[in-house]
C-alpha positions as CSV (number, residue, x, y, z in Angstrom):
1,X,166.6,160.4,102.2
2,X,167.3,163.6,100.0
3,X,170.9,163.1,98.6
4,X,172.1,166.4,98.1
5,X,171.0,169.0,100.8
6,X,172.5,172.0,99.0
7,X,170.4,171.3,96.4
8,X,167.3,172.1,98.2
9,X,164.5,174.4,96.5
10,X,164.0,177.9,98.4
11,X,160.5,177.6,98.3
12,X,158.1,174.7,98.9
13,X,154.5,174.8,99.9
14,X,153.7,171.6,101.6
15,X,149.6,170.6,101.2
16,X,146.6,168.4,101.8
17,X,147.0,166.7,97.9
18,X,142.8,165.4,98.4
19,X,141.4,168.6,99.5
20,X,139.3,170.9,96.8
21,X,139.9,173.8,99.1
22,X,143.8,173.4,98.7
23,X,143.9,172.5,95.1
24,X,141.9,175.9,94.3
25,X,144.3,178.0,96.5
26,X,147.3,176.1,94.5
27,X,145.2,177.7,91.1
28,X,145.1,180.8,92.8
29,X,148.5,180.7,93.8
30,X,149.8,179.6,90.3
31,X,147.6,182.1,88.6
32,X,149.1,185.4,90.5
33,X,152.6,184.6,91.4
34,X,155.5,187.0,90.4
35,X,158.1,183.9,89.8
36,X,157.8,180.5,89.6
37,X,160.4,179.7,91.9
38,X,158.2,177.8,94.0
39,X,157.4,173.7,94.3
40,X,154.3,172.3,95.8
41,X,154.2,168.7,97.3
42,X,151.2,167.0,99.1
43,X,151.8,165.8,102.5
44,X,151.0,162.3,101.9
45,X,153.6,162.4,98.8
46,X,156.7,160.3,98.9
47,X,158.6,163.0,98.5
48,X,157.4,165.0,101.4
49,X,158.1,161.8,103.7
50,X,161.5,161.6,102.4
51,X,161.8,165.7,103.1
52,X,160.2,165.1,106.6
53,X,163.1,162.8,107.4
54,X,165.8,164.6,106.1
55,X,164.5,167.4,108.1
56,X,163.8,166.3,111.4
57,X,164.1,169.5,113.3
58,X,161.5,170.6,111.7
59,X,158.2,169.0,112.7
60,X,155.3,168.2,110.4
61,X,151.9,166.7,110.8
62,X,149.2,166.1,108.5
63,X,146.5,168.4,109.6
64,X,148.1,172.0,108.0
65,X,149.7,174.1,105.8
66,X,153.0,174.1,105.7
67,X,155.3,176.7,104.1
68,X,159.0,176.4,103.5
69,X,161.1,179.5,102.6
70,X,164.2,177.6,102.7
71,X,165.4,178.0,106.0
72,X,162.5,178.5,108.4
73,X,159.5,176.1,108.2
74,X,155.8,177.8,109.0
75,X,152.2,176.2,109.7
76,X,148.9,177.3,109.2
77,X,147.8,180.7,109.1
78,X,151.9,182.3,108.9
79,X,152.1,179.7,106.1
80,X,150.0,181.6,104.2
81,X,150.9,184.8,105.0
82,X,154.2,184.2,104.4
83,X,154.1,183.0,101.1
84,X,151.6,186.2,100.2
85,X,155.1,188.4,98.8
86,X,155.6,185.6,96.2
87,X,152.5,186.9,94.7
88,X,151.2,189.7,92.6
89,X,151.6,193.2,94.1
90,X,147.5,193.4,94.2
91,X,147.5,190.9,96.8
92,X,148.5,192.5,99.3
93,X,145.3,193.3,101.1
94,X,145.9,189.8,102.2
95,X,148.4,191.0,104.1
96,X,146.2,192.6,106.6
97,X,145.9,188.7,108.5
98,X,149.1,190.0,109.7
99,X,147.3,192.7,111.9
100,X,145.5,190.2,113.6
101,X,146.8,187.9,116.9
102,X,148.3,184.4,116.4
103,X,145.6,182.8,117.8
104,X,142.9,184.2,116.0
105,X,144.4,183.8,112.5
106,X,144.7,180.2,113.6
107,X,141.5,179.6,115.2
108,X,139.8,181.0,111.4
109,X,142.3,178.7,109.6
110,X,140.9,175.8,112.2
111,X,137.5,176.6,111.3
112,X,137.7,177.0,107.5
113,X,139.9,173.4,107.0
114,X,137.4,171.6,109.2
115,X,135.2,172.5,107.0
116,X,136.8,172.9,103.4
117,X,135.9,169.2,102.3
118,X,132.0,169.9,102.6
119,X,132.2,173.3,101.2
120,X,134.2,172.2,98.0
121,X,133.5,168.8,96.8
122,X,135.3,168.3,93.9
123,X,139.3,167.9,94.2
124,X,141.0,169.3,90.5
125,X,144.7,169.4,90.1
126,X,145.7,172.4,88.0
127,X,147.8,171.0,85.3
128,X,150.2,173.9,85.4
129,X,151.6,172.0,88.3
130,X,153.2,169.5,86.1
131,X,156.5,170.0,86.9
132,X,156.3,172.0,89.6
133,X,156.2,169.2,92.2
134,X,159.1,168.2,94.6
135,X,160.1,165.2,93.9
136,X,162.3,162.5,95.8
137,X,165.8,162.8,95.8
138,X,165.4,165.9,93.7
139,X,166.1,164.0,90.7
């Protein structure tokens, strides 16, 4: 269990920690964000587990994206979107996905993860995450 729940980061991206195609947004992410306010944890972490439990009003499985803003959780496609004003002002053509419906942004989210581990094969971890993890018990 998290100890302290006031202590909780405002911003945590929640990830597939063995898929290329995640690692290489995370770059992307790291590389054009305004602040680095934000903490990454894979979903198969320890410390996502002990986050899941501490937080179980707010589902989780381990087939998405899962973005955490501090009070609201959000999968998939809104994930993404959401976390698009921690970056760079040039990024916001990204926000167009908002334009489109629910379902489609989701069904083209579906498609690309079913795919993303035969169209990247190689999984690197961006060292500038060092530090930048959510750990257990936020110690």
């Amino acid at each position: 269990m998290l100890k302290d729940h006031g202590s909780l980061p405002k911003a945590i991206l929640f990830f597939d920690g063995d898929c290329p195609l995640c690692n290489r947004v995370l770059t992307f992410i790291l590389t054009h964000e305004t602040k680095k306010d934000l903490l990454f944890s894979p979903l198969n972490a320890s410390s996502t587990v002990q986050w899941r439990e501490a937080h179980p009003d707010l589902p989780m499985d381990e087939d998405s994206v899962y973005y955490f803003d501090g009070s609201k959780l959000y999968k998939k496609s809104t994930a993404v979107l959401q976390l698009l004003p921690k970056l760079h002002w040039y990024t916001l053509v990204f926000r167009l996905g908002w334009l489109l419906p629910l379902k489609l942004r989701d069904r083209c989210y579906d498609f690309v993860a079913r795919r993303r581990k035969t169209i990247f094969k190689e999984c690197i971890m961006d060292p500038r995450l060092a530090g930048r993890m959510l750990k257990g018990g936020l110690d």
